[in-house]
C-alpha positions in Angstrom: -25.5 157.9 113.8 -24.2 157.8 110.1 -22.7 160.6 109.3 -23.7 161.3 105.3 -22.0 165.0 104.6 -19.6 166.8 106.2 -18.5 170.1 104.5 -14.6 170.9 104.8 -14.6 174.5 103.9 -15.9 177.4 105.6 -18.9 178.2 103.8 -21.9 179.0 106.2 -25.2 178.1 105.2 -28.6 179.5 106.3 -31.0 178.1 108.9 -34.2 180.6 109.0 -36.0 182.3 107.1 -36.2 185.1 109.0 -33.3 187.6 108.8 -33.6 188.1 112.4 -33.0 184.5 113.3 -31.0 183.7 111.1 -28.2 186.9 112.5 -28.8 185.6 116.0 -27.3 182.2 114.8 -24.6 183.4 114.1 -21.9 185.2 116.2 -18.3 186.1 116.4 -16.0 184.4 118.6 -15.2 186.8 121.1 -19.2 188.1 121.3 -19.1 185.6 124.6 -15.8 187.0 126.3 -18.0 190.4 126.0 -21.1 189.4 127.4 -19.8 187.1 130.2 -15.9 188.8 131.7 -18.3 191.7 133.2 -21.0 189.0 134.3 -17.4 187.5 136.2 -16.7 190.5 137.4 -19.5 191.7 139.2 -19.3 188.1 140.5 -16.3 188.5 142.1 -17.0 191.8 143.3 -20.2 190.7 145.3 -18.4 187.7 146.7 -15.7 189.7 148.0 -17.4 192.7 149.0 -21.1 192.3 149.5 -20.8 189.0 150.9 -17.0 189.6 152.1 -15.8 185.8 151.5 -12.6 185.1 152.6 -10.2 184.3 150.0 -9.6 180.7 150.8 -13.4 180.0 150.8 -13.8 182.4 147.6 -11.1 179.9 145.7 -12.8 176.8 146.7 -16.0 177.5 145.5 -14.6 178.9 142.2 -12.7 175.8 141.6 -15.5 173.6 142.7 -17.3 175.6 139.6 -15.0 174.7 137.6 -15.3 171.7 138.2 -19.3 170.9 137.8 -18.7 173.3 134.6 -16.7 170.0 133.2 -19.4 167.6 134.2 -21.7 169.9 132.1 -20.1 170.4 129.6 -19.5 166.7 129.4 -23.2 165.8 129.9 -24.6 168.5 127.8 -22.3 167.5 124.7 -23.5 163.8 125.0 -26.8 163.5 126.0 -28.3 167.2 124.8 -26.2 168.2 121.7 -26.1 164.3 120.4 -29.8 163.1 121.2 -31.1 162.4 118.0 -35.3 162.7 117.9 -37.4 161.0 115.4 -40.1 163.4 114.9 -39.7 166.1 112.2 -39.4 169.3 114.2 -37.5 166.9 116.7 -34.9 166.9 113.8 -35.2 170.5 113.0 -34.4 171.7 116.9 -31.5 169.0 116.6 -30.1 170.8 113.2 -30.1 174.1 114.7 -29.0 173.7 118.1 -25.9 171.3 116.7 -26.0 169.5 113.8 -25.2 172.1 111.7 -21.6 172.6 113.4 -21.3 168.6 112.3 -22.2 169.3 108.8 -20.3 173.0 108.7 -17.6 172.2 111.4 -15.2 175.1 109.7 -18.2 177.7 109.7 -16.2 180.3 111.9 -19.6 182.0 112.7 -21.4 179.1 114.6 -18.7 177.8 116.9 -19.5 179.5 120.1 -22.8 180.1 121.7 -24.9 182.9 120.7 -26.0 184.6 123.5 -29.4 184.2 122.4 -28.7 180.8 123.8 -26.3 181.1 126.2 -27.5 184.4 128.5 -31.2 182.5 129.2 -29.4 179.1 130.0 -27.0 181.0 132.0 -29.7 182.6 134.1 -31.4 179.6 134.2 -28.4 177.6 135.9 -27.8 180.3 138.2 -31.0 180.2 139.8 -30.7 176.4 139.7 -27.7 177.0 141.6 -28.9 179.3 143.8 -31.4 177.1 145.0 -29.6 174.2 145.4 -26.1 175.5 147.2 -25.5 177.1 150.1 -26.5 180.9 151.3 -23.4 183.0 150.3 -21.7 180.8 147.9 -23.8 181.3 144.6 -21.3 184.1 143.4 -17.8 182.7 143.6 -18.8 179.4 142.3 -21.1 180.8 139.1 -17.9 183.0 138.9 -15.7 179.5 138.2 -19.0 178.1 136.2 -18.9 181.2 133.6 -14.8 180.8 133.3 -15.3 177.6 132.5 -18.1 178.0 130.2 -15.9 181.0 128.3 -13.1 178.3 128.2 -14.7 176.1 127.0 -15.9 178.2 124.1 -12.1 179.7 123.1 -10.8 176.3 123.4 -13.5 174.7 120.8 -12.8 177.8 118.3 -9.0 177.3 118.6 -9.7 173.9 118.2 -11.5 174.3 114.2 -9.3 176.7 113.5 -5.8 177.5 115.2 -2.8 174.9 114.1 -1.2 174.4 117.1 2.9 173.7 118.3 2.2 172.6 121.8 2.3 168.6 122.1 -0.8 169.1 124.7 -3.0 171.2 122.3 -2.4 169.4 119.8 -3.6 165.8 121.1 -6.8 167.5 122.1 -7.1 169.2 118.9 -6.5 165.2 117.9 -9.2 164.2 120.1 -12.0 166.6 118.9 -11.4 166.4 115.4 -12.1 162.3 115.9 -15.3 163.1 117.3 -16.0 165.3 113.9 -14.5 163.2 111.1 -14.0 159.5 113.2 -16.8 158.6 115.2 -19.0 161.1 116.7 -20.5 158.7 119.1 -17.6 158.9 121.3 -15.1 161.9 122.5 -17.8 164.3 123.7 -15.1 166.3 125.9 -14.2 169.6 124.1 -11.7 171.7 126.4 -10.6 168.4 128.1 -11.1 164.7 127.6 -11.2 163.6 131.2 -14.2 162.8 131.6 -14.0 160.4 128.1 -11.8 158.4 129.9 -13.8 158.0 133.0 -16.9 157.6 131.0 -15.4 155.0 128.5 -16.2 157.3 125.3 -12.7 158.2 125.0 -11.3 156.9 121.3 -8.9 153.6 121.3 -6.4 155.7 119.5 -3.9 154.6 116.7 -0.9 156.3 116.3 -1.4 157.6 112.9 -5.3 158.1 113.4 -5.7 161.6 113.0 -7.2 163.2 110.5 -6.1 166.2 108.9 -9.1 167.9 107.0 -10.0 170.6 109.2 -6.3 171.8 109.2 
């Protein structure tokens, strides 16, 4: 899709009319580490001592969450966050869910989940989850999901707006800022690019291909 604005400063604009809405849009970036560490917590706690997991079986499922929590990230970024309707109000939901961070990539205030989005898909993949795994297992491995998910919200802050020394963080800094100011058809993977190169919508990089205006 053609990109036809992007905004380089930090400037914020508004979404709704409604001064209610429009504070729920926006949050500060540790609002999630907040809401979700005790969520972890109390995870943790009933795996360990309401289900009493052993610690080997504990770690596996939390990886394993950790590891479908890349998959959805992946999949939510490409084919949620990027499906473009045609209708009108198709456009609108589009706008406000993440075509505004496109536009306003630098606007500090919309670059993690508010939890008026996050805490009903949250409960909504834990029950999904709950259904689908097996009996005991639910907490450790929504315990690695939510890590993931909080991961992945640091790392796509740090990304807009920390300037980075490490060789590592700074090629995926590389990466997401392509898929802002490149081609945002392609490098969908925010707090890794793995799954980019296994889908074949990682960028055919150039060694002095990065752009610089969200430094």
């Amino acid at each position: 899709m053609k990109k036809n604005f992007i905004s380089n400063s930090s400037e914020s604009i508004r979404m709704f009319k409604s001064g209610l809405l429009e504070k729920l849009s926006k949050v500060d970036f540790y609002v999630p580490l907040i809401v979700f560490i005790p969520v972890i917590a109390f995870l943790i706690w009933k795996a360990f001592v309401d289900i009493q997991m052993s610690f080997l079986g504990f770690a596996g499922w939390l990886v394993l969450g950790l590891f479908i929590w890349t998959i959805t990230e992946y999949i939510m970024h490409r084919y949620i966050f990027h499906f473009y309707p045609s209708s009108k109000i198709g456009k609108r939901i589009h706008f406000i869910f993440h075509g505004v961070h496109h536009d306003y990539p630098n606007d500090a205030k919309r670059l993690v989940m508010p939890p008026s989005a996050s805490i009903p898909m949250a409960l909504a993949l834990y029950f999904l989850f709950l259904y689908i795994l097996p009996a005991g297992t639910i907490f450790a491995f929504f315990a690695g999901f939510l890590i993931g998910y909080l991961f992945y919200d640091m790392v796509h802050y740090a990304l807009h707006h920390a300037n980075f020394k490490s060789p590592f963080w700074k090629k995926l800094k590389q990466h997401h800022m392509l898929h802002h100011y490149s081609d945002s058809t392609k490098g969908y993977g925010v707090s890794s690019a793995i799954w980019d190169k296994v889908l074949g919508s990682d960028f055919i990089k150039k060694v002095n291909d990065r752009p610089d205006t969200a430094e």
